[in-house]
DRENLUM-567801 format. One record per residue: x, y, z of N, C-alpha, C in turn; residue number from 0. Coordinates in steps of 0.1 Angstrom, whole numbers, m for minus. Example, Ala and Ser with C-alpha at 12.3 -4.5 7.8 and 13.67 -1.06 7.14 Angstrom:
! DRENLUM-567801
LOMI    n.x    n.y    n.z   ca.x   ca.y   ca.z    c.x    c.y    c.z    i
LOMI    132    m57     78    123    m45     78    132    m33     78    0
LOMI    128    m22     71    137    m11     71    129      0     79    1
END
This chain:
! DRENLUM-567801
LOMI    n.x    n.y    n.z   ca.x   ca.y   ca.z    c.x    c.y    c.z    i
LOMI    116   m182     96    107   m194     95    114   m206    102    0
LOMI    106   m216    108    108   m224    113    115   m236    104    1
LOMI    131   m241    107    138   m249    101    136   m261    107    2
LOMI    130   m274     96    134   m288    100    147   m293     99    3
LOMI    145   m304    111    158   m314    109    153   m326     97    4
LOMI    165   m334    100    163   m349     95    159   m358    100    5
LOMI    157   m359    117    152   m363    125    157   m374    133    6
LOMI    168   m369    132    180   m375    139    186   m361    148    7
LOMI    183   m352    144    187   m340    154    200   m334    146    8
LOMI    202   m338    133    206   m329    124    207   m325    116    9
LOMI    209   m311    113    207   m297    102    205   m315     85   10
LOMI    193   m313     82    192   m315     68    199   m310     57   11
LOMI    205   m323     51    217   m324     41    205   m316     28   12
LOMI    214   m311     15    210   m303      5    204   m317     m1   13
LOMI    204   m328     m2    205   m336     m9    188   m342     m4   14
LOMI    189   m340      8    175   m347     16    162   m338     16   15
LOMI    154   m344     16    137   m336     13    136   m328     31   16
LOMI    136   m316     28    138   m309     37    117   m300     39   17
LOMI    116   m304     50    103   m295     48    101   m282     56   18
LOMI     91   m280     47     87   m263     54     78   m264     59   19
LOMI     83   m253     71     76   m251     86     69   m237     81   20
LOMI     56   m232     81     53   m220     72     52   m212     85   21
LOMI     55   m216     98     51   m209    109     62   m194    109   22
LOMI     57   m183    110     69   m170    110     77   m174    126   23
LOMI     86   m168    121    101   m166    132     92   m156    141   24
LOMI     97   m155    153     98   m145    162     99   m128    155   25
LOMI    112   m131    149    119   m120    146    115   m116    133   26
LOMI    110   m128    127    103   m122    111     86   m115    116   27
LOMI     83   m124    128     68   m113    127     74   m101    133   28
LOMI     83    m99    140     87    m84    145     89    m70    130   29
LOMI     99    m81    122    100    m71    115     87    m67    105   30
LOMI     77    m77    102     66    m78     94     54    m66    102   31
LOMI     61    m66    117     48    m53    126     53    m44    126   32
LOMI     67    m41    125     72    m27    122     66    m24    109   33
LOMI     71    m33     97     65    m26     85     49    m25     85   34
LOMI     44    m28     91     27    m30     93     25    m12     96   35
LOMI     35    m13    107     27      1    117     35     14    109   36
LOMI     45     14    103     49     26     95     42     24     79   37
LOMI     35      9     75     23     17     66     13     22     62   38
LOMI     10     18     79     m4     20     85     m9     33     92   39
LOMI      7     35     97      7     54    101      6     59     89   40
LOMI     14     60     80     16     68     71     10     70     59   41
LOMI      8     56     54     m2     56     41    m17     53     46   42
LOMI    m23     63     47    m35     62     48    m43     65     36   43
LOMI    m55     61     31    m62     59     19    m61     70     20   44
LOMI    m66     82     28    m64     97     20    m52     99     17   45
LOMI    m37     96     22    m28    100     19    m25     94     10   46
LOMI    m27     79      3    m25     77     m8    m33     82    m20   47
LOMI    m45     83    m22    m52     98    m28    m47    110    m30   48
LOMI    m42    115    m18    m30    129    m20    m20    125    m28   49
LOMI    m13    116    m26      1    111    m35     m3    109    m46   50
LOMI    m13    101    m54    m15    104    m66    m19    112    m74   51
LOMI    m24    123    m68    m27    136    m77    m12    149    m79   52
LOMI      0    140    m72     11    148    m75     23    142    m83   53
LOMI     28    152    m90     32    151   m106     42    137   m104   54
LOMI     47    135    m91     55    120    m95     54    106    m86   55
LOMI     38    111    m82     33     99    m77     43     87    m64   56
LOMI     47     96    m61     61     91    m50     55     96    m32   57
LOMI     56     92    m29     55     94    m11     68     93     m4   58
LOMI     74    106     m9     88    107      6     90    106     15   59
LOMI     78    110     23     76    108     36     78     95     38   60
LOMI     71     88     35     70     72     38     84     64     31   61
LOMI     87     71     24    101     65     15    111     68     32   62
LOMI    112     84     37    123     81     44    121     73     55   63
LOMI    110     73     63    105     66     70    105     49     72   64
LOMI    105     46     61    115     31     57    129     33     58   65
LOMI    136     39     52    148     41     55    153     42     67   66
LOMI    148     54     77    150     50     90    149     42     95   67
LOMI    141     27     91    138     17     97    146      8     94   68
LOMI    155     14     84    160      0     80    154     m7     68   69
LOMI    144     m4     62    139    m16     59    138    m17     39   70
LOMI    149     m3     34    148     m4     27    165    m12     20   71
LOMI    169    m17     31    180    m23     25    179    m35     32   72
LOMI    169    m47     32    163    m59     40    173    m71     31   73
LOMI    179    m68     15    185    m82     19    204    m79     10   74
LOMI    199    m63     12    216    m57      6    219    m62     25   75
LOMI    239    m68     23    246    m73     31    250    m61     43   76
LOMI    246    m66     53    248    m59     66    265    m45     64   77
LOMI    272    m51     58    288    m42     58    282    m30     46   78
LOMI    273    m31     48    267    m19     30    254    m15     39   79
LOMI    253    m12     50    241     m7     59    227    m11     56   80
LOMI    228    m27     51    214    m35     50    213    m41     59   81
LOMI    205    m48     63    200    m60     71    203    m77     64   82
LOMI    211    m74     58    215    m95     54    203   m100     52   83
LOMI    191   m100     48    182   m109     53    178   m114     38   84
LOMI    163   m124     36    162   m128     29    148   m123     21   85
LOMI    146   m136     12    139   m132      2    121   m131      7   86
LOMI    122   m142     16    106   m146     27    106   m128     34   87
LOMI    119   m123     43    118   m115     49    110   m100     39   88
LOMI    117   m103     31    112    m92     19     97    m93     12   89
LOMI     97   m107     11     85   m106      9     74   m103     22   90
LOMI     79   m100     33     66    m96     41     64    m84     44   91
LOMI     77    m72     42     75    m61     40     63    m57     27   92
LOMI     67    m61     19     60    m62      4     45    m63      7   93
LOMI     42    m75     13     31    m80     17     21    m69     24   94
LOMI     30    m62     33     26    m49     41     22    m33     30   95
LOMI     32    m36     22     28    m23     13     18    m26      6   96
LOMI     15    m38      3      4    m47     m7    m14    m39      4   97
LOMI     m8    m40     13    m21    m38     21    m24    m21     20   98
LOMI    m13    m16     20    m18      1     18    m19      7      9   99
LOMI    m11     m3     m3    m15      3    m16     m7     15    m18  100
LOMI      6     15    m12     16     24     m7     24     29    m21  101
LOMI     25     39    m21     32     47    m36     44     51    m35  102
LOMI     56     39    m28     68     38    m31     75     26    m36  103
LOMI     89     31    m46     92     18    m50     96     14    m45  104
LOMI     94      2    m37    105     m6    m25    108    m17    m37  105
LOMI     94    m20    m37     96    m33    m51    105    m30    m61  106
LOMI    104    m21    m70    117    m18    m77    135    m12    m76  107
LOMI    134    m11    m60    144     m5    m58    150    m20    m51  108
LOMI    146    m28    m43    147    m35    m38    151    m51    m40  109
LOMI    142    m53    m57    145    m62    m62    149    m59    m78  110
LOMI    147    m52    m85    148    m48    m99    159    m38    m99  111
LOMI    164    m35    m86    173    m29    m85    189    m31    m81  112
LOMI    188    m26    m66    201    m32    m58    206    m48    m57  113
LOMI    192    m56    m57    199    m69    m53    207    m76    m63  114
LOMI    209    m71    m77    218    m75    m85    232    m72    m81  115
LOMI    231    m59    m77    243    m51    m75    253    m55    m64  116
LOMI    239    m64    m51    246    m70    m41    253    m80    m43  117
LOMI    248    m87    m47    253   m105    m56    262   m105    m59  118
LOMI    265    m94    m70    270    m98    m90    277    m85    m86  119
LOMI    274    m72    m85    282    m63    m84    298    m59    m83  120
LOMI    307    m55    m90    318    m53    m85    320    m44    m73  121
LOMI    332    m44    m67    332    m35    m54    329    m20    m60  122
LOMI    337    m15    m69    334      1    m68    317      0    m71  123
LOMI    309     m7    m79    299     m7    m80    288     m8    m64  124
LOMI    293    m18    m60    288    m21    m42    290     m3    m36  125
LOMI    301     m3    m38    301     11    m30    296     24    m32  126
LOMI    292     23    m44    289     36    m53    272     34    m48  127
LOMI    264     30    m47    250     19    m49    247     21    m38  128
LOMI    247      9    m31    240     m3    m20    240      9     m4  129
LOMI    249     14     m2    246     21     10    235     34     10  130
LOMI    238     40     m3    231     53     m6    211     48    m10  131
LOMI    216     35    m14    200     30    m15    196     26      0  132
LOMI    204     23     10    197     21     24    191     28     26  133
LOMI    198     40     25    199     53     36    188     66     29  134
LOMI    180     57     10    168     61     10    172     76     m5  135
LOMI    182     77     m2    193     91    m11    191     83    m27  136
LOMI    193     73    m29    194     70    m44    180     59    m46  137
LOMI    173     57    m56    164     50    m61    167     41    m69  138
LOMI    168     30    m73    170     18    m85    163     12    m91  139
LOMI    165     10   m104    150      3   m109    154     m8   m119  140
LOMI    152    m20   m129    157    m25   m138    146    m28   m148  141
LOMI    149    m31   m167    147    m34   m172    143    m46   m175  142
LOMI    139    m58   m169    140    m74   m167    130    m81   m177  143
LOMI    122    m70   m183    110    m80   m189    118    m88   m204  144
LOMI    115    m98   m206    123   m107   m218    121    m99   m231  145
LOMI    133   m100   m240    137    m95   m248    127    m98   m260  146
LOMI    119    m85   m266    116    m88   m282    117    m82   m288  147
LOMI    112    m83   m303    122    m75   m313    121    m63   m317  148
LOMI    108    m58   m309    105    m41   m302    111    m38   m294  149
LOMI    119    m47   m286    126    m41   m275    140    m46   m272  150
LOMI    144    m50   m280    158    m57   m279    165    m44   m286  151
LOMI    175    m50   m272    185    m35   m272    198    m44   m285  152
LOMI    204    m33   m291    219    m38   m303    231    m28   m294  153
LOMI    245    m39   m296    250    m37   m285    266    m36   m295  154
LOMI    270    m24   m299    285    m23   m311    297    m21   m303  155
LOMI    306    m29   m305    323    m22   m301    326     m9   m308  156
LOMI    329     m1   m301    333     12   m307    348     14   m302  157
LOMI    354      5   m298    372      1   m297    372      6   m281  158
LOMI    368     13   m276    367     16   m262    357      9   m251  159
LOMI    348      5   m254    338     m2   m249    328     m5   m261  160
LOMI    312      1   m255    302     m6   m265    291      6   m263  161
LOMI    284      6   m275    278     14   m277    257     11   m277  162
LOMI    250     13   m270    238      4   m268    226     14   m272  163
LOMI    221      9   m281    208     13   m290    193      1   m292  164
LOMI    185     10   m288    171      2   m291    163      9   m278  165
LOMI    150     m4   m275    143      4   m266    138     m1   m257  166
LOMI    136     m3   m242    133    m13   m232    116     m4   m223  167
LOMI    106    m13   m224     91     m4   m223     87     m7   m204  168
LOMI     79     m3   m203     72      0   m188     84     m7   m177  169
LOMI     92      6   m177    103      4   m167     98      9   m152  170
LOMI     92      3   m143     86     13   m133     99     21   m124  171
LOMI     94     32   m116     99     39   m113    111     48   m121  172
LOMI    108     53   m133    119     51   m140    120     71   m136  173
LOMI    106     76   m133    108     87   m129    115     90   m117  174
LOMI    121     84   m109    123     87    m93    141     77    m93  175
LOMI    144     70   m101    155     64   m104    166     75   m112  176
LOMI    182     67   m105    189     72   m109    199     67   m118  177
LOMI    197     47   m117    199     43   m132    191     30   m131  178
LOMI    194     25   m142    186     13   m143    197     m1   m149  179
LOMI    186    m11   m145    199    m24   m145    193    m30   m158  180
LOMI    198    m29   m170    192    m38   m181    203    m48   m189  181
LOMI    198    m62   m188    204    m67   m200    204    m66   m211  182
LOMI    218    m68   m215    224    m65   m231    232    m80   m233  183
LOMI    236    m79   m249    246    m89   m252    257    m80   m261  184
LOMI    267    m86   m254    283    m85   m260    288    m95   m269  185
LOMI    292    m92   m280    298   m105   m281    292   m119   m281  186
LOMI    279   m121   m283    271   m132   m282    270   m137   m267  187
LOMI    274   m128   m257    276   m135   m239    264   m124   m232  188
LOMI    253   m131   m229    240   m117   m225    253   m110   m208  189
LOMI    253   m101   m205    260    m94   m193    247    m85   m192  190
LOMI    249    m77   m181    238    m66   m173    247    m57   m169  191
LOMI    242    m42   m174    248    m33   m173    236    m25   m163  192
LOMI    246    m14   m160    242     m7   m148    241     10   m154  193
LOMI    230     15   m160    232     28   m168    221     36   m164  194
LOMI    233     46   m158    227     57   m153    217     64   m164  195
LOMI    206     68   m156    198     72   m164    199     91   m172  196
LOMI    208     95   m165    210    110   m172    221    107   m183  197
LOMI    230     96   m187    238     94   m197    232     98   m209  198
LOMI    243    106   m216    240    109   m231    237     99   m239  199
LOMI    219    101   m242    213     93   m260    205     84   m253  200
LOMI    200     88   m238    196     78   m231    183     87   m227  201
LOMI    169     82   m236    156     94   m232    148     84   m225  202
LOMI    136     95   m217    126     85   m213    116     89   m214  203
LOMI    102     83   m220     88     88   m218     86     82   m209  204
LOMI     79     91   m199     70     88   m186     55     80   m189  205
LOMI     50     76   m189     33     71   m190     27     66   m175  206
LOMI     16     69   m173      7     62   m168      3     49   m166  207
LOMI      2     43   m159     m1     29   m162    m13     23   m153  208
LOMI    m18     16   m157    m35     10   m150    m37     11   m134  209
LOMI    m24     10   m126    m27     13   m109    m24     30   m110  210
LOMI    m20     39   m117    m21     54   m115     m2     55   m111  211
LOMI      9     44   m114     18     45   m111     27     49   m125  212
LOMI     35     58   m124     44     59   m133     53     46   m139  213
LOMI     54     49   m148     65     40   m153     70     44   m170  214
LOMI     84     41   m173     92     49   m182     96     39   m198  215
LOMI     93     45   m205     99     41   m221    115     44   m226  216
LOMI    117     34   m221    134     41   m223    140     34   m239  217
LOMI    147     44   m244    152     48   m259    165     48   m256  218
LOMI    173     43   m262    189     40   m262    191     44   m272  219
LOMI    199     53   m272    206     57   m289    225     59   m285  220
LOMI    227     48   m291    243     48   m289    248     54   m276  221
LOMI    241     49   m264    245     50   m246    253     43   m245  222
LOMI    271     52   m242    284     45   m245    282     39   m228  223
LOMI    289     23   m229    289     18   m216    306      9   m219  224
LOMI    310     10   m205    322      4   m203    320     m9   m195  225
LOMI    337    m15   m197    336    m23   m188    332    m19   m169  226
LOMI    333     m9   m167    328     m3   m149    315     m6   m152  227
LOMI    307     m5   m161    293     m3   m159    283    m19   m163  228
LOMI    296    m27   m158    289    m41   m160    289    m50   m149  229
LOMI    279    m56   m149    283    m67   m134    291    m80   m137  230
LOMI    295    m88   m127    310    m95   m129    301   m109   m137  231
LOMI    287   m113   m132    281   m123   m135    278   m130   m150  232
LOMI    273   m142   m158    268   m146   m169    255   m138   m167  233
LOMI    253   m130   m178    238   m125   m175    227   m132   m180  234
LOMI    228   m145   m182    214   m156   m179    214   m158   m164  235
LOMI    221   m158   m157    223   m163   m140    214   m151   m137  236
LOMI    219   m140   m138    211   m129   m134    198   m123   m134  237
LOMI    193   m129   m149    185   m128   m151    172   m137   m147  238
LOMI    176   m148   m143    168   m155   m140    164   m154   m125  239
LOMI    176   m152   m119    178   m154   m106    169   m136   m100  240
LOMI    169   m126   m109    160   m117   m105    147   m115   m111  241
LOMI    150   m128   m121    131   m130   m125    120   m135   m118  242
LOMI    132   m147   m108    120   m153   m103    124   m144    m87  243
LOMI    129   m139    m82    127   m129    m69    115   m115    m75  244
LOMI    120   m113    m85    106   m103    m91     90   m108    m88  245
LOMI     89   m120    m93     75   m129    m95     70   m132    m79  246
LOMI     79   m137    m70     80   m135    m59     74   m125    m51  247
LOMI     80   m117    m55     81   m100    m44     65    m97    m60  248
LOMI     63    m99    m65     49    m94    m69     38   m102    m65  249
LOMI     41   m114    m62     30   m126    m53     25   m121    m39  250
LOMI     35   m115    m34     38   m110    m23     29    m95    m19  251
LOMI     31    m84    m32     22    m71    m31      6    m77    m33  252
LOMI      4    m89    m42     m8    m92    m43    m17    m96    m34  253
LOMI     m6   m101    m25    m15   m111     m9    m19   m101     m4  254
LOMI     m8    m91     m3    m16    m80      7    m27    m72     m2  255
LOMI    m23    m64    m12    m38    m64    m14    m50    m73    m11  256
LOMI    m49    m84    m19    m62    m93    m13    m67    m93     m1  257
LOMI    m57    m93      7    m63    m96     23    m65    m81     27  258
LOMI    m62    m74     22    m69    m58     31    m82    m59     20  259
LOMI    m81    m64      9    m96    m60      1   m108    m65     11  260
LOMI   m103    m81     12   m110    m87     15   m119    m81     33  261
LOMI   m105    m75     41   m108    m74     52   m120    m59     52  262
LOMI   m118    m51     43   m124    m39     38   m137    m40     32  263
LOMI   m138    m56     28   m155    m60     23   m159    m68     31  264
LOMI   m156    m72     41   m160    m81     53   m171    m68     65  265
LOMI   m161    m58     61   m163    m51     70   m178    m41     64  266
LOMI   m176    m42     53   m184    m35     45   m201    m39     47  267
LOMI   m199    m55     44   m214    m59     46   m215    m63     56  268
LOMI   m209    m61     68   m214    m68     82   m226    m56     85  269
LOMI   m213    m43     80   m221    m29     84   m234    m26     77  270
LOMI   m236    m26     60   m245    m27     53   m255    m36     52  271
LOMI   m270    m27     57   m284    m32     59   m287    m37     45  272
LOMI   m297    m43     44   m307    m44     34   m313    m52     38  273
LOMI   m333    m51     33   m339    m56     41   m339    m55     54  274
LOMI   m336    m52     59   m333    m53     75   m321    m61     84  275
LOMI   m315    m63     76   m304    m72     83   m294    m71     72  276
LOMI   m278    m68     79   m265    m71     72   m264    m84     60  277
LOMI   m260    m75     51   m253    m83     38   m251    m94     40  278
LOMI   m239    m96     51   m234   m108     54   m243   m114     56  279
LOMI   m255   m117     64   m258   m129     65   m267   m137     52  280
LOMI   m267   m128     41   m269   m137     27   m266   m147     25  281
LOMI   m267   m158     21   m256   m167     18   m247   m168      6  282
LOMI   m256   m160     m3   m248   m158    m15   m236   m150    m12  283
LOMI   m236   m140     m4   m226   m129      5   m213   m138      7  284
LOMI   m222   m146     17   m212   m152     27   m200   m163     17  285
LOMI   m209   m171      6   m202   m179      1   m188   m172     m8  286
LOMI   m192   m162    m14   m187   m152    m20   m171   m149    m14  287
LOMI   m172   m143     m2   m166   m138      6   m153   m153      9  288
LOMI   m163   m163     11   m155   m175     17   m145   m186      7  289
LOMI   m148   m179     m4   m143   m184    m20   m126   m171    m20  290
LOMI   m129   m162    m14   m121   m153    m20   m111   m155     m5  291
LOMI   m117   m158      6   m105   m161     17    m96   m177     14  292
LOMI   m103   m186     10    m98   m198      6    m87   m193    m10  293
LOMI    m90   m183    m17    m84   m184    m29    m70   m173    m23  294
LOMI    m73   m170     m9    m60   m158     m5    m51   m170      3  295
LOMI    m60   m182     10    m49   m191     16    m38   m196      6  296
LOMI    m42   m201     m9    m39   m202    m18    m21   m196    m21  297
LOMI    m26   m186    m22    m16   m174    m25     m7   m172    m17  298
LOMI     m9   m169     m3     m1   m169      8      9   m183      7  299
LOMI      2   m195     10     10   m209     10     20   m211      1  300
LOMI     17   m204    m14     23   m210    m30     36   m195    m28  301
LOMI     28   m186    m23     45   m176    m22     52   m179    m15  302
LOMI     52   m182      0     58   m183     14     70   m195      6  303
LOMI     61   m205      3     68   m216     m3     78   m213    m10  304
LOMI     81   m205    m24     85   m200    m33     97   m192    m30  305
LOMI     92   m184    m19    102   m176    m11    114   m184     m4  306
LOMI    109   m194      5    115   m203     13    122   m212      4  307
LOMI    119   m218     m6    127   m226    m13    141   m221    m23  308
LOMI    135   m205    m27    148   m196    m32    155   m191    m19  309
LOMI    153   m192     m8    163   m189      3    173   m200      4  310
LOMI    163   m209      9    170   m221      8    185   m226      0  311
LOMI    181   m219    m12    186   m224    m20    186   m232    m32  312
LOMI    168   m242    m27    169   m255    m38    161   m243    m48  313
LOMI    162   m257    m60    158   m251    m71    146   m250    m68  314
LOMI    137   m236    m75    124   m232    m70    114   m225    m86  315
LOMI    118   m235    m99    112   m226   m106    100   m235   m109  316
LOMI     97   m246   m107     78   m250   m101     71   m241    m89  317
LOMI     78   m239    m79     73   m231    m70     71   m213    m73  318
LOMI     80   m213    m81     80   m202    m87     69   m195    m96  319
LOMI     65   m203   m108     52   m210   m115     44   m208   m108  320
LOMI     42   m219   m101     31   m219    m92     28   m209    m83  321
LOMI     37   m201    m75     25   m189    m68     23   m181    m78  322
LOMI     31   m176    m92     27   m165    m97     14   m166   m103  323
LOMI      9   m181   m106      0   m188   m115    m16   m181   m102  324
LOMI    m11   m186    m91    m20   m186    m75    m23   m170    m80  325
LOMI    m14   m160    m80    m14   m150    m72    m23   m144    m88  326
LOMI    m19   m148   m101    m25   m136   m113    m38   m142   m111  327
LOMI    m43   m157   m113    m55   m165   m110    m61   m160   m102  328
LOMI    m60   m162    m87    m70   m163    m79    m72   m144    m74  329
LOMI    m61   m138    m73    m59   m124    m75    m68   m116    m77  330
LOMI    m66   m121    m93    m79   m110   m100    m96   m117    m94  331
LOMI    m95   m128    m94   m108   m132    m84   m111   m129    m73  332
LOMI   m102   m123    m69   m105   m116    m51   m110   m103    m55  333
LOMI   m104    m96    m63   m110    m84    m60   m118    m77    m72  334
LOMI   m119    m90    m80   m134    m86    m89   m144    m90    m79  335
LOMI   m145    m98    m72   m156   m104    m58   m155    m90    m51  336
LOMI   m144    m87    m44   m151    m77    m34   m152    m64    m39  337
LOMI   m148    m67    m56   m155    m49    m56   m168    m49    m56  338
LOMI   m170    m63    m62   m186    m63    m64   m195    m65    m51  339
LOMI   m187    m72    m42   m201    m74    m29   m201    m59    m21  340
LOMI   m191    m49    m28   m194    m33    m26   m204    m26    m31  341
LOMI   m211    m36    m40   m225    m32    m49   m220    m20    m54  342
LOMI   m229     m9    m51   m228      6    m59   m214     12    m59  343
LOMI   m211     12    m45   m202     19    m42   m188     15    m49  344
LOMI   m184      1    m46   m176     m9    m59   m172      1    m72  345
LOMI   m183     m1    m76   m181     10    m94   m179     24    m91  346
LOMI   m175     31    m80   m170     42    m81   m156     40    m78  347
LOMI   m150     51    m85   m132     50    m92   m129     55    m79  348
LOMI   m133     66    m72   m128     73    m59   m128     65    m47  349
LOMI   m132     50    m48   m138     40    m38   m124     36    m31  350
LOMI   m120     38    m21   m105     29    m19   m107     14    m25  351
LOMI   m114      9    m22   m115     m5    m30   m112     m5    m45  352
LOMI   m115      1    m53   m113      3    m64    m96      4    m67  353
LOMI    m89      9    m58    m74     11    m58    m70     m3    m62  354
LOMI    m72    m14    m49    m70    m24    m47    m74    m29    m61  355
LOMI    m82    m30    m69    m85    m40    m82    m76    m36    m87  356
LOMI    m76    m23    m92    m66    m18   m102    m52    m24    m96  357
LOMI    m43    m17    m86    m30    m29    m83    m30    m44    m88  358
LOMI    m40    m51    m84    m40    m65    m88    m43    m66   m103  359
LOMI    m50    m60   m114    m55    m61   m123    m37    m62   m125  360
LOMI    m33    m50   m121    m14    m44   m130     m7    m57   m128  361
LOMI     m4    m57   m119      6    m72   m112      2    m82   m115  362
LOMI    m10    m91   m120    m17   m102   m120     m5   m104   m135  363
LOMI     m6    m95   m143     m3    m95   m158     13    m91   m159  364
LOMI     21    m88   m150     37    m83   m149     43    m94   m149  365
LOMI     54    m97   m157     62   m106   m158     59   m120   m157  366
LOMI     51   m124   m169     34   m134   m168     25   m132   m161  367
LOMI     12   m132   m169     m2   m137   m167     m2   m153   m158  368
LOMI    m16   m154   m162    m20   m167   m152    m14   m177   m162  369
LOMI    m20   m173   m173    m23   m186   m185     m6   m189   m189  370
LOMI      4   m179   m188     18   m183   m193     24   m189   m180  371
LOMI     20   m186   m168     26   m192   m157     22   m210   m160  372
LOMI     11   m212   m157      9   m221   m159     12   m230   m173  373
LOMI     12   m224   m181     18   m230   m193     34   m237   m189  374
LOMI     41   m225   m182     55   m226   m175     58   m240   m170  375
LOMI     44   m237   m158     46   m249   m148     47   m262   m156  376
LOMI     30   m262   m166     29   m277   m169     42   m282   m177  377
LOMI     52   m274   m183     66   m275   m189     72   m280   m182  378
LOMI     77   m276   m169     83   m280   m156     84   m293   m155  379
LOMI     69   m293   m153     68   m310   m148     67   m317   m154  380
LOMI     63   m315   m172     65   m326   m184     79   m332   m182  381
LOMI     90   m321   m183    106   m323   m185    108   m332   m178  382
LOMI    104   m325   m161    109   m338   m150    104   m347   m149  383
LOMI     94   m353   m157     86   m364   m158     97   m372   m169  384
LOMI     98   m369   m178    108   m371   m189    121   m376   m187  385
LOMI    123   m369   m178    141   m371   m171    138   m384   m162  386
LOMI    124   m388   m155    126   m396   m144    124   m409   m151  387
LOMI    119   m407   m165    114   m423   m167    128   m423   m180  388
LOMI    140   m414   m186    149   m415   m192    161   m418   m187  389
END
């Protein structure tokens, strides 16, 4: 993305109101048409259809096919066979799978996964990890949704390390993973451990979940973990810092859904007669249609931003708020609209369109809803309201 100055013709100090240029780089729309055309070859609505009628709902093909591209290690550090890049860059991959409705976890491998391990990771951990997830061989997934008293893991010294019991729910990909990253507390200090998922006393139920994607119930019963199996960081830093890249990179799968819905019901009623003449030129049609492209500008602006501000660096948890608020909000309004201007066809489950609701219904509601986002935000800005006039 396009970097401002200060307008003196130099690089903007952290301190100064720096603005965003939303225009894509050169090299970010290059990478965003690679990922366009290997989802576009590959996942096609029948082949996504095929993928879900098999027992682990995963697409290898398209899994290695990323890998070869590169693109499944976009912001693990170049010396570990990633690409260095950033959080905007990832979210436009994302954005791309969002459009095909693609049945791999990049999302979980990519953010719920490795990028802890890139950060925060110890070296033998970096080494053990981060290359073998490029190159497409290992899957990652993490535990991140906030702790409650159903799900709060208990964490004992047993003189050698610690022993971790309780139960952490809809872990996605938890079938195709080879561990998972969940926080615990030691000693009253939250840390994030790294536990392999075949470790003894460590079970998983598989379930179903509302887009037809797997995701796992994991049961801790005294899963011995050491100090190797921890990252170096405070695990509040961690946790936050992969909460809001999570909310992010799910603002991100949403846009693209939206905008292939949208592009797939545009197309729909230009083609579809009634009376004598296409849908579209209804005006009820038209207005419909023109509510749901204005509510996808929305979403696009409030992520890009979100993205660009956690790159950046500044603090970004209004922005944060705010697209997730954009993306569960106006989201599920996009594609309750275009299943419906699909009239009949809309209400059938075998509809590609129908895929698209279901994704957005799942994500709109992952790691907050609309109504807690925004609850979030208006918090946000009471505080700093508070702080300006104290």
């Amino acid at each position: 993305m396009g970097r401002s100055g200060n307008g003196e013709g130099k690089p903007a100090s952290r301190e100064q109101k720096k603005l965003m240029d939303f225009d894509i780089s050169e090299d970010q729309t290059d990478l965003s048409n690679l990922a366009k055309t290997i989802f576009s070859d590959l996942s096609t609505s029948d082949r996504v259809s095929e993928v879900e009628k098999t027992d682990q709902r995963f697409d290898k093909n398209l899994w290695e096919a990323l890998a070869d591209a590169g693109l499944l290690g976009i912001t693990i550090p170049e010396n570990y066979g990633g690409l260095g890049l950033g959080m905007v860059e990832l979210s436009l991959v994302l954005q791309q799978q969002g459009k095909k409705v693609a049945p791999v976890p990049l999302f979980a491998t990519s953010i719920l996964g490795s990028w802890a391990i890139a950060k925060y990771g110890k070296n033998p951990q970096k080494e053990q990890w981060l290359q073998e997830v490029c190159s497409g061989n290992q899957i990652l997934t993490g535990a991140w949704t906030p702790e409650k008293n159903s799900t709060k893991l208990i964490t004992e010294n047993d003189g050698n390390g610690w022993r971790v019991t309780g139960e952490k729910l809809a872990v996605p990909a938890c079938n195709l993973s080879s561990a998972v990253l969940v926080p615990i507390t030691i000693d009253g200090n939250q840390r994030i451990a790294i536990i392999s998922l075949d470790k003894k006393g460590l079970q998983k139920k598989i379930v179903e979940t509302t887009n037809l994607e797997l995701q796992g119930n994991l049961s801790f019963d005294a899963v011995e973990l050491t100090e190797e199996d921890l990252l170096d960081e405070k695990g509040e830093i961690v946790f936050q810092e992969v909460s809001q890249r999570a909310k992010i990179g799910i603002c991100a799968l949403i846009l693209g859904c939206c905008e292939e819905a949208l592009t797939m019901t545009a197309q729909h009623v230009s083609e579809r007669e009634q009376f004598g003449r296409p849908l579209s030129t209804n005006q009820g049609v038209a207005l419909q249609a023109a509510d749901a492209h204005i509510d996808i500008d929305g979403i696009r602006v409030t992520q890009l931003q979100a993205a660009w501000q956690l790159d950046e660096g500044f603090e970004c948890s209004k922005a944060v708020s705010s697209a997730k608020w954009w993306a569960s909000e106006a989201g599920q309004r996009v594609v309750v609209t275009t299943q419906h201007l699909h009239g009949g066809t809309g209400a059938d489950t075998t509809h590609p369109i129908h895929r698209y609701f279901l994704w957005v219904i799942q994500l709109a509601d992952t790691l907050d809803g609309a109504g807690k986002s925004l609850n979030t935000l208006g918090k946000l800005i009471a505080e700093e309201a508070l702080n300006k006039t104290s």
